[in-house]
C-alpha positions as CSV (number, residue, x, y, z in Angstrom):
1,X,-17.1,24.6,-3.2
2,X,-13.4,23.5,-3.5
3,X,-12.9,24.6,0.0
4,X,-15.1,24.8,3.4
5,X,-16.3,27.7,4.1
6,X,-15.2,28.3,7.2
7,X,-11.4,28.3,5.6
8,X,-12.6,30.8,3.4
9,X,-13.7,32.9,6.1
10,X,-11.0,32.4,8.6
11,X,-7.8,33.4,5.8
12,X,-9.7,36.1,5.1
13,X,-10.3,37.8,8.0
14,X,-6.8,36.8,9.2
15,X,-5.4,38.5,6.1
16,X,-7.7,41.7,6.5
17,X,-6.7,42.1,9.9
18,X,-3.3,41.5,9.3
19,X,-3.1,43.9,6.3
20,X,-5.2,46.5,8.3
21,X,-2.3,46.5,11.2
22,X,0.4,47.5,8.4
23,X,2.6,44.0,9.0
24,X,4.1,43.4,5.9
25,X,5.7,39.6,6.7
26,X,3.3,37.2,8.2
27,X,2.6,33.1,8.0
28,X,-0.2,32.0,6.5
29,X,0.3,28.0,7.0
30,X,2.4,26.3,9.8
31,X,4.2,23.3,8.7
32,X,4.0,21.8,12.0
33,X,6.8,18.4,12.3
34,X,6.0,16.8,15.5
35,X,8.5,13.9,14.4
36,X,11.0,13.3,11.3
37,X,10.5,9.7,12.0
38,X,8.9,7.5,9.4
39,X,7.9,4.6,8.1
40,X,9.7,4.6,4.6
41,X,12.7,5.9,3.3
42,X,12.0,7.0,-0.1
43,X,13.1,8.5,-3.3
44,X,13.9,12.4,-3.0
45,X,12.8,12.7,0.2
46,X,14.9,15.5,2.2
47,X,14.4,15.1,5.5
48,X,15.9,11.4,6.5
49,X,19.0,12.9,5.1
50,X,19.3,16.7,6.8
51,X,18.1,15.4,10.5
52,X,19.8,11.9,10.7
53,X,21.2,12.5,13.3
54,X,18.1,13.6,15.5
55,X,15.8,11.3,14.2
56,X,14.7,9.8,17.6
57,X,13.8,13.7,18.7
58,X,10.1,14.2,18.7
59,X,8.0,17.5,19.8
60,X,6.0,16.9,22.8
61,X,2.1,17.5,22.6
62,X,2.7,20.9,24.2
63,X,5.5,22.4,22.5
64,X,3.1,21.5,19.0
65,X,0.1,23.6,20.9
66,X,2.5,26.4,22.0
67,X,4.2,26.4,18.4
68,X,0.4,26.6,16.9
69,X,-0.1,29.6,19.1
70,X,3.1,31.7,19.0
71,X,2.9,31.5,15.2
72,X,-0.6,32.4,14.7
73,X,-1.6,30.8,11.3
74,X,-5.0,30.2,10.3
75,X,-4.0,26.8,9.1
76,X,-1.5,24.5,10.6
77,X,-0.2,21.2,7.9
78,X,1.3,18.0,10.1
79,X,3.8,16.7,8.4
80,X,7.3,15.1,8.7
81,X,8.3,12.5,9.2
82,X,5.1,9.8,9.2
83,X,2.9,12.1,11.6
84,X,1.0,9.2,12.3
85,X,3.7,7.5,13.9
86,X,3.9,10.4,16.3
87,X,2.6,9.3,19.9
88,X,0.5,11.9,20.4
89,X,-1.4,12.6,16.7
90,X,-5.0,12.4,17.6
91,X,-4.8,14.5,20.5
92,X,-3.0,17.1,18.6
93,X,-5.4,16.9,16.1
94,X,-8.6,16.8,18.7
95,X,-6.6,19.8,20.2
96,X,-6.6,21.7,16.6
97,X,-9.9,21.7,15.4
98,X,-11.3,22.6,19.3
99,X,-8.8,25.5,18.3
100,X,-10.3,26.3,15.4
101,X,-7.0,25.7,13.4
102,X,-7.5,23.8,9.9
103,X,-5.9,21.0,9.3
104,X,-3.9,18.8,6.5
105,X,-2.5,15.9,8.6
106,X,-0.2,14.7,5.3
107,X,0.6,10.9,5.3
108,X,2.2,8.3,3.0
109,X,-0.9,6.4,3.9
110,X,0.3,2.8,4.8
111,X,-0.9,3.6,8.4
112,X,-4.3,5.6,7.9
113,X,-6.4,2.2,7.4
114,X,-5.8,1.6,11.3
115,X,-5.9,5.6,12.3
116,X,-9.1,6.3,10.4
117,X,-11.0,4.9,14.1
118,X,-9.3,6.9,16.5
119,X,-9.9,10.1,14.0
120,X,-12.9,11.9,13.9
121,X,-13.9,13.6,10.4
122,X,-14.4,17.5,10.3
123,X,-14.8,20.3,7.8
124,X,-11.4,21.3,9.6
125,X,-9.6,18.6,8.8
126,X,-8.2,17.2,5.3
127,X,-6.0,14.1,5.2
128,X,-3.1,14.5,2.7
129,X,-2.1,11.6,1.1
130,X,1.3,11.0,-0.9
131,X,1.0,9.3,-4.4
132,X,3.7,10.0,-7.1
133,X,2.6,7.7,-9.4
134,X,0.3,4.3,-10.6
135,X,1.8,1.1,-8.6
136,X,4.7,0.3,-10.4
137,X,5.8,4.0,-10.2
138,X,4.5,4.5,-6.7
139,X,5.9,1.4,-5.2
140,X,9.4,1.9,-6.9
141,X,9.4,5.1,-5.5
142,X,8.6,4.1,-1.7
143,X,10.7,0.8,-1.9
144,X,7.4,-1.1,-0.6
145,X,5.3,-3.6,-3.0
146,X,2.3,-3.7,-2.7
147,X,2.0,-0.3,-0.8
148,X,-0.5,1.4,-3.9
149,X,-3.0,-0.7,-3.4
150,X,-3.0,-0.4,0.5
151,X,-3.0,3.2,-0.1
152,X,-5.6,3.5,-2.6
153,X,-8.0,0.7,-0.4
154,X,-7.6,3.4,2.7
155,X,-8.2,6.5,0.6
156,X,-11.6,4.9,0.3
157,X,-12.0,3.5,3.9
158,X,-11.1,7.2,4.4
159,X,-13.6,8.4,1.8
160,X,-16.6,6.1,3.4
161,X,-16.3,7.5,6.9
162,X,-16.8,11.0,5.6
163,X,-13.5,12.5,5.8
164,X,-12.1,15.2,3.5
165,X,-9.4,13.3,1.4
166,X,-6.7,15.0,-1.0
167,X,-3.4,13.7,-2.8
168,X,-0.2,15.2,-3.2
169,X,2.0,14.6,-6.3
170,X,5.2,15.6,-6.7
171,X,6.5,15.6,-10.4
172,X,10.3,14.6,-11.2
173,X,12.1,14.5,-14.6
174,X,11.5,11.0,-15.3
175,X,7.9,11.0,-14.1
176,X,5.3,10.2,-17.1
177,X,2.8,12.5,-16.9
178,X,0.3,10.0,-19.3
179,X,0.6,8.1,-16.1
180,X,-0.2,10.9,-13.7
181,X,-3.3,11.7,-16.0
182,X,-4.6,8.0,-15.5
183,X,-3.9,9.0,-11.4
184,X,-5.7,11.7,-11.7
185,X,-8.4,9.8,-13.4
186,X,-8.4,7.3,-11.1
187,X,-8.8,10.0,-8.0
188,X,-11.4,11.2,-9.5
189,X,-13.7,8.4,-9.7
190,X,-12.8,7.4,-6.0
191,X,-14.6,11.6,-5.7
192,X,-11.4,12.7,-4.0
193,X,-11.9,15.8,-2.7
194,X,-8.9,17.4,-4.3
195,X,-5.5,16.9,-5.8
196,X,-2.5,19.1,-4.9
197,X,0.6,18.7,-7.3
198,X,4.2,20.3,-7.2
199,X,7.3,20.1,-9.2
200,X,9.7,18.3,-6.4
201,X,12.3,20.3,-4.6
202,X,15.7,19.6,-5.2
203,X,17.2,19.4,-1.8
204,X,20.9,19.5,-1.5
205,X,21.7,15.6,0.3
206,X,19.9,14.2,-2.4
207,X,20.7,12.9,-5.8
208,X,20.0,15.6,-7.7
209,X,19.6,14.3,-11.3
210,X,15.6,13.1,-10.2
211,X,15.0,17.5,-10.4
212,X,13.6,19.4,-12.9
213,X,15.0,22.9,-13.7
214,X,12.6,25.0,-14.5
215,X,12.4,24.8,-17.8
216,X,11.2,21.3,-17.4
217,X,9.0,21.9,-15.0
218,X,7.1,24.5,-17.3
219,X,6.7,22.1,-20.3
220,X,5.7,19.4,-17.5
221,X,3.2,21.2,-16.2
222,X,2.1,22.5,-19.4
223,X,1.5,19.1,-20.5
224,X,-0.2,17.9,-17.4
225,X,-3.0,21.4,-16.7
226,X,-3.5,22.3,-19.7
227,X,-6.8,20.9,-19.5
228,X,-6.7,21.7,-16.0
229,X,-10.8,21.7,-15.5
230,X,-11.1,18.3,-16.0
231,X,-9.3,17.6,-12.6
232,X,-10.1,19.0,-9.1
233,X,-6.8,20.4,-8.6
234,X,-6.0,22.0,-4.9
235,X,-3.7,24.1,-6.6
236,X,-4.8,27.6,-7.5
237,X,-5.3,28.3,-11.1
238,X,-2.8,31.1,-11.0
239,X,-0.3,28.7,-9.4
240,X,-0.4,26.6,-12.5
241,X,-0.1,29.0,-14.8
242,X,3.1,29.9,-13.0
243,X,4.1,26.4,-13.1
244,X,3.6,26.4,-16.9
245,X,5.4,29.6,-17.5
246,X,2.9,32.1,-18.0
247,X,3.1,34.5,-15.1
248,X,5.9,35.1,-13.1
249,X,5.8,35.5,-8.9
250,X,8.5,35.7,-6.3
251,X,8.9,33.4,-3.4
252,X,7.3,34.2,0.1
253,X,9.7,32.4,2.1
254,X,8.0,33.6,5.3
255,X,4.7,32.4,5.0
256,X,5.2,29.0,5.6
257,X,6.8,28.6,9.0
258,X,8.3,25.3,9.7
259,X,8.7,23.6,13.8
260,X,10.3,20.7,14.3
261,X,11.8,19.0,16.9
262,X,15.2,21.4,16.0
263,X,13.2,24.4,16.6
264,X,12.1,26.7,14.1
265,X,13.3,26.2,10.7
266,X,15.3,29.0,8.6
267,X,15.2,30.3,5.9
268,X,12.2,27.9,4.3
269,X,10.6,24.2,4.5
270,X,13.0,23.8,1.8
271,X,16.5,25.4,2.4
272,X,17.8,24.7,5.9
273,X,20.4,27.3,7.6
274,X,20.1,27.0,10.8
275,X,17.1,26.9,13.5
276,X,15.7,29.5,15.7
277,X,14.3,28.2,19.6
278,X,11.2,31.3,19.0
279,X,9.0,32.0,16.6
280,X,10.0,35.8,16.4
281,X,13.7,35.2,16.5
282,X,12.9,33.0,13.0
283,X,10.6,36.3,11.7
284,X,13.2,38.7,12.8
285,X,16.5,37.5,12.3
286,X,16.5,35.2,9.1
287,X,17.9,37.6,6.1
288,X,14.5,37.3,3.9
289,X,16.0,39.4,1.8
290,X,19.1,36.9,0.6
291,X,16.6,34.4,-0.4
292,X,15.0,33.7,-3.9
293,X,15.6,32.9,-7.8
294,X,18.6,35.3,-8.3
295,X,19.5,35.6,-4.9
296,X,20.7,32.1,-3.5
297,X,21.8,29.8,-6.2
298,X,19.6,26.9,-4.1
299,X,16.4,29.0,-5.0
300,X,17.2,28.9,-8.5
301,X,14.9,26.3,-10.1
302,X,12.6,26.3,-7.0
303,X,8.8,26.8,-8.2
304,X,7.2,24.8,-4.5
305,X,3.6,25.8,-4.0
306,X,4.7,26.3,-0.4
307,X,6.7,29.5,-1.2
308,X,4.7,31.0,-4.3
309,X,0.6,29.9,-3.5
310,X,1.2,32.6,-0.7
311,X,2.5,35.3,-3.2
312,X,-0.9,34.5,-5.0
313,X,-2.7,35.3,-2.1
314,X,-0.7,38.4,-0.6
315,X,-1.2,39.7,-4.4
316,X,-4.7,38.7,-4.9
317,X,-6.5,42.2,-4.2
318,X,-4.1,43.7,-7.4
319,X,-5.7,42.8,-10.4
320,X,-9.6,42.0,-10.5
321,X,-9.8,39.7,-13.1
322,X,-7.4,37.7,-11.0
323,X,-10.1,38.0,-7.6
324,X,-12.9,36.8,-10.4
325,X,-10.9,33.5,-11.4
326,X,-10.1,32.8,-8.1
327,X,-13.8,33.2,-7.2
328,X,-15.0,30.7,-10.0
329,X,-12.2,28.5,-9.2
330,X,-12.9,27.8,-5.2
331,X,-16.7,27.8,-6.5
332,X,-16.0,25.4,-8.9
């Protein structure tokens, strides 16, 4: 199976019993940021430039457990930031999975060779690792030689103590996707568990000519999962065929709740108005309704996985043929 059971069963019966109670806007992931810290500064990345000036601000280990349970979500992704230059990551994770949460602790990966002791592999808990490219790519990318190979040589460290292990790619106009194929590849033969790929966001303090609208990101993707079987993509099949133009879905801005050391993100992990100190205030008072393509100009070539995977899901029970190749897909 693509995924554990046990995440199977748990957004399941959290969608069910949520549906059941009539709530119409609900999270499905927590995109928890303990720190915006980090380790690199690379290419495209949002977040060095829209908290610079709270960099040194860091959650404590029990606003992150509070955060976990005011929101509610099923599964909770670390991220940031570095998370594993947070002080208190493998409590917080040790604290998760006796919770019952599962968990995608995303890292660039420079630092996991020396975490991978001090973490202790469950079927709750999948380690995210950043690649955008092969070395040249990669390394350009991070502005750190060298720092492929360290990643690849603790992706299988990571691999040989049993953990689950997936990648996340983000495309950009000027990435080759020959090259991401021969990633892909590469992944595949290492038996990563799964690869998770996105068109990258184009967030407003950063050079913008790296984005793709979305016209470029369908032919992208249509050259990329075409042939989607042959890779063991994270990514729903629906999702892809969104990516490459065939269906059409509209964002769920809601479902993905970001906390960081600011307080609760509005509107999205991606668009930044203004924070909220509670979880409800950010439910309750960010105008859902102004956001999305043909709403905010900012939304306009967005296609994140973050805000329309959850569509897929809230939509799923719609069309059967739909249920059935979601089926074969997690199966698969």
């Amino acid at each position: 199976m693509r995924f554990p059971n046990s995440l199977t069963m748990a957004l399941t019966a959290y969608i069910m019993k949520k549906r059941l109670s009539g709530q119409e806007k609900y999270p499905l992931v927590l995109m928890l940021e303990p720190t915006h810290l980090c380790n690199l500064s690379c290419l495209g990345c949002g977040r060095i430039q829209e908290y610079r000036d709270s960099l040194g601000e860091m959650l404590s280990l029990s606003q992150c457990l509070e955060a976990v349970e005011e929101c509610g979500a099923p599964v909770v992704t670390i991220t940031g930031g570095e998370p594993l230059v947070y002080p208190h990551i493998y409590e917080l994770v040790a604290e998760l999975v006796k919770r019952r949460k599962h968990i995608y602790l995303c890292s660039n990966g420079l630092l996991l060779a020396k975490a991978l002791p001090r973490l202790q592999p469950s079927s709750r808990l999948t380690l995210s690792i950043h690649l955008d490219g092969l070395a040249p790519t990669h390394d350009r990318i991070i502005g750190r030689p060298g720092g492929f190979e360290q990643v690849m040589a603790a992706i299988q460290q990571a691999k040989a103590r049993g953990f689950q292990v997936c990648t996340n790619t983000s495309i950009y106009r000027e990435t080759d996707i020959q090259e991401v194929k021969t990633l892909f590849s590469m992944l595949t033969r290492m038996n990563i568990d799964g690869l998770l790929v996105s068109p990258a966001f184009s967030f407003e303090k950063v050079e913008s000519e790296v984005f793709l609208s979305r016209e470029e990101i369908k032919e992208k993707f249509r050259q990329l999962t075409s042939n989607g079987a042959a890779y063991k993509f994270y990514n729903s099949p629906l999702y892809l065929q969104f990516l490459r133009g065939e269906r059409s879905y509209e964002c769920t801005p809601w479902a993905n709740p970001t906390r960081n050391p600011q307080g609760w993100r509005s509107p999205c992990y991606q668009i930044l108005d203004g924070h909220y100190p509670t979880f409800q205030e950010l439910m309750a008072k960010t105008p859902w309704e102004n956001y999305g393509v043909n709403r905010d100009p900012r939304c306009g070539q967005c296609m994140m996985h973050s805000g329309f995977e959850p569509t897929i899901v809230r939509t799923l029970g719609r069309n059967f043929k739909d249920i059935w190749e979601m089926v074969r897909w997690n199966l698969a």
